[in-house]
C-alpha positions in Angstrom: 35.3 -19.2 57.1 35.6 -18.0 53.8 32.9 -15.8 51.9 32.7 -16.0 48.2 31.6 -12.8 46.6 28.3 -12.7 44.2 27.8 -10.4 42.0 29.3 -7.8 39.3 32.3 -5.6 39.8 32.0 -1.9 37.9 33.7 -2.3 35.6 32.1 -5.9 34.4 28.7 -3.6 34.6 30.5 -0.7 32.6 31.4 -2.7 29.9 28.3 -4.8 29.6 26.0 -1.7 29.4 28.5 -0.4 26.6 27.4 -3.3 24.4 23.8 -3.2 25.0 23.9 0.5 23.6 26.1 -0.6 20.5 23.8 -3.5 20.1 20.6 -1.0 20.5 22.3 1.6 17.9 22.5 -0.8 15.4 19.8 -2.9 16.3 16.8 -0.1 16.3 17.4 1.4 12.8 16.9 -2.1 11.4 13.8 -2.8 13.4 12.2 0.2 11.7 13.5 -0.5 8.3 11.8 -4.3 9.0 8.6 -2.5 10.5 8.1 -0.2 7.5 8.7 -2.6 4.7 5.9 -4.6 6.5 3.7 -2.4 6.7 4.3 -1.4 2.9 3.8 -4.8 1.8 0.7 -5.6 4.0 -1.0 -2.6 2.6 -0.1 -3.5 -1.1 -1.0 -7.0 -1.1 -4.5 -5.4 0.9 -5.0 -2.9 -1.8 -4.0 -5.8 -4.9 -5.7 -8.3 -3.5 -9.0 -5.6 -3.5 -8.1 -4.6 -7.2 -7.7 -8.2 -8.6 -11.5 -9.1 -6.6 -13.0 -6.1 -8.3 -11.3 -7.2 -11.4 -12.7 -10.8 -11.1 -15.8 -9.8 -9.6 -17.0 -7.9 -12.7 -15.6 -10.4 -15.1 -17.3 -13.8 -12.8 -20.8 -11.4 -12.8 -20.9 -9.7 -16.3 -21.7 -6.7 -14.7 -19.5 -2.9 -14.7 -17.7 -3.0 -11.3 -16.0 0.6 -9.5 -13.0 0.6 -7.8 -12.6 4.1 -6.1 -11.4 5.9 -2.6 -14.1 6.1 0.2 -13.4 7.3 3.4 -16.8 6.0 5.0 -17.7 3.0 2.6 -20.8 4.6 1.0 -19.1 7.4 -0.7 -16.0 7.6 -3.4 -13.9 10.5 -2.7 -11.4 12.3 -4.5 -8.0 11.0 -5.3 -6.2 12.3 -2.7 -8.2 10.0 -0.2 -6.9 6.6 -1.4 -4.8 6.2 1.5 -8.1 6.6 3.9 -9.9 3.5 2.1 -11.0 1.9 -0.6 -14.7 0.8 -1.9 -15.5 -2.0 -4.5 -19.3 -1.8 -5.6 -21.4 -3.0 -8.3 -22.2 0.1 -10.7 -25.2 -1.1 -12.0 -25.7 2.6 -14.1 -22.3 2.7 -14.8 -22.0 6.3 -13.3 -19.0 5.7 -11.2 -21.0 7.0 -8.1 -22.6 4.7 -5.1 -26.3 5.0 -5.5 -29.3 3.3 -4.0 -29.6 0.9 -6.9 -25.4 0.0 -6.1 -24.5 -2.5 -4.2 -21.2 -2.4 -1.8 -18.7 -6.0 -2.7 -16.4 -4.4 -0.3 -15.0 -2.0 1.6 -11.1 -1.6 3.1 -10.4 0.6 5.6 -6.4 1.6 6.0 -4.9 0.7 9.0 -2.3 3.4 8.8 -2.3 6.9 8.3 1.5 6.9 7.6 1.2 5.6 3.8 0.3 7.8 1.3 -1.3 6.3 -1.9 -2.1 8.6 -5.2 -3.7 7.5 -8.0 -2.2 9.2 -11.7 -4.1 7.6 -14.7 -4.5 7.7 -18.6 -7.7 10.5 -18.7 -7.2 11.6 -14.7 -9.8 9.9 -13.7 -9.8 9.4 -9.9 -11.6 6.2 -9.8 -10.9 2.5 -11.7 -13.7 0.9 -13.0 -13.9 -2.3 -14.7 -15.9 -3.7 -17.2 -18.1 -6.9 -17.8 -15.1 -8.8 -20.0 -12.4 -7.6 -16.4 -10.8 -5.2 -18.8 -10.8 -1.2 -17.3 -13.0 1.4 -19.2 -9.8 2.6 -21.1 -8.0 3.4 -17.8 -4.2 2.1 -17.6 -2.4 4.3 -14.5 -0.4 3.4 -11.1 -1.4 3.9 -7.6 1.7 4.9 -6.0 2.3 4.0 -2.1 4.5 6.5 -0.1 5.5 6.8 3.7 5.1 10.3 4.6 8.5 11.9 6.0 10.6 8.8 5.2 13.4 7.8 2.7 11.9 6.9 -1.6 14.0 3.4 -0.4 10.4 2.4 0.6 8.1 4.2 -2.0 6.2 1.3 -4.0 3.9 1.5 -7.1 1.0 -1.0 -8.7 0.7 -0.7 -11.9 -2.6 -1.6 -13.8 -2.5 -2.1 -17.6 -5.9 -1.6 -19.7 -6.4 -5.5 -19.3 -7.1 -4.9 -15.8 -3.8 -6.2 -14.2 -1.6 -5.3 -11.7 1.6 -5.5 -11.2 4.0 -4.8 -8.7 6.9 -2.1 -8.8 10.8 -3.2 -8.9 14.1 -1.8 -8.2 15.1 -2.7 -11.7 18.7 -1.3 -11.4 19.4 -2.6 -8.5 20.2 1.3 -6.8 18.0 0.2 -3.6 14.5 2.2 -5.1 11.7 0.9 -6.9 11.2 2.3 -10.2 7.6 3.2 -11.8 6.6 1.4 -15.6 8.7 4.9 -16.8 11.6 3.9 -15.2 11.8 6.6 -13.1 12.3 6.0 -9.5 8.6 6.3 -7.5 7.6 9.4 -5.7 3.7 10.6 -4.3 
């Protein structure tokens, strides 16, 4: 009787374990290049899409509308909190501060704690409000969107005019980094 032998020889399981680490070398970096530009573009389109309803929201209900950090989503904190959260709320004093007369349209809370966002603006303010036409209260200024310890390659920026739109950065010159409205490549 014959036996026929099932299974791997060494060398067979040498070789294949050789090209599941090449495979993993070159595989994992991309992975985490994929994961972070999702993230970035998840939290930008959050963060637009909470800009352009603020926007809307004052211009739809003729009414002054705030657009500033929060951390708990009855408070606006200072500039470096934009990466905690965002509030939306209708200013009904026009003070730029949540008070009991206020009310809250909305409130996002970051997922991540890896993206920083800043805020730099014409008259350093550290909050966006809009007005009852949608335009800003003479605020034009870009929230920039950075991942902490990682490569510019991923820095992004939104850019909001006096009209009160936004619009996304671009790598304009095609060097693999997204440039800011001055042309100068985005940093937090």
């Amino acid at each position: 009787m014959r036996y026929i032998q099932k299974g791997f020889t060494l060398i067979e399981l040498v070789i294949t374990v050789a090209i599941m680490i090449i495979v993993l070398m070159v595989g994992i970096p991309s992975l985490k290049e994929m994961r972070l530009r999702n993230q970035m573009t998840t939290h930008l389109n959050e963060f637009v899409a909470m800009q352009r309803m603020a926007r809307q929201f004052a211009l739809y209900n003729r009414t002054d509308v705030t657009f500033c950090a929060s951390i708990d989503g009855r408070t606006c904190a200072s500039k470096k909190y934009w990466g905690e959260g965002a509030l939306v709320f209708i200013d009904r004093n026009g003070d730029r501060k949540f008070d009991n007369e206020d009310k809250v349209v909305r409130f996002f809370q970051s997922n991540t704690k890896e993206i920083q966002v800043t805020w730099r603006a014409f008259q350093n303010k550290s909050y966006l409000q809009f007005g009852a036409n949608g335009w800003t209260k003479n605020q034009n200024g870009t929230f920039r969107f950075c991942f902490k310890g990682e490569s510019a390659r991923f820095n992004r920026a939104v850019i909001i005019t006096k009209i009160g739109r936004a619009r996304l950065s671009r790598d304009v010159d095609g060097d693999g980094f997204h440039e800011d409205g001055n042309g100068k490549v985005i940093e937090c």
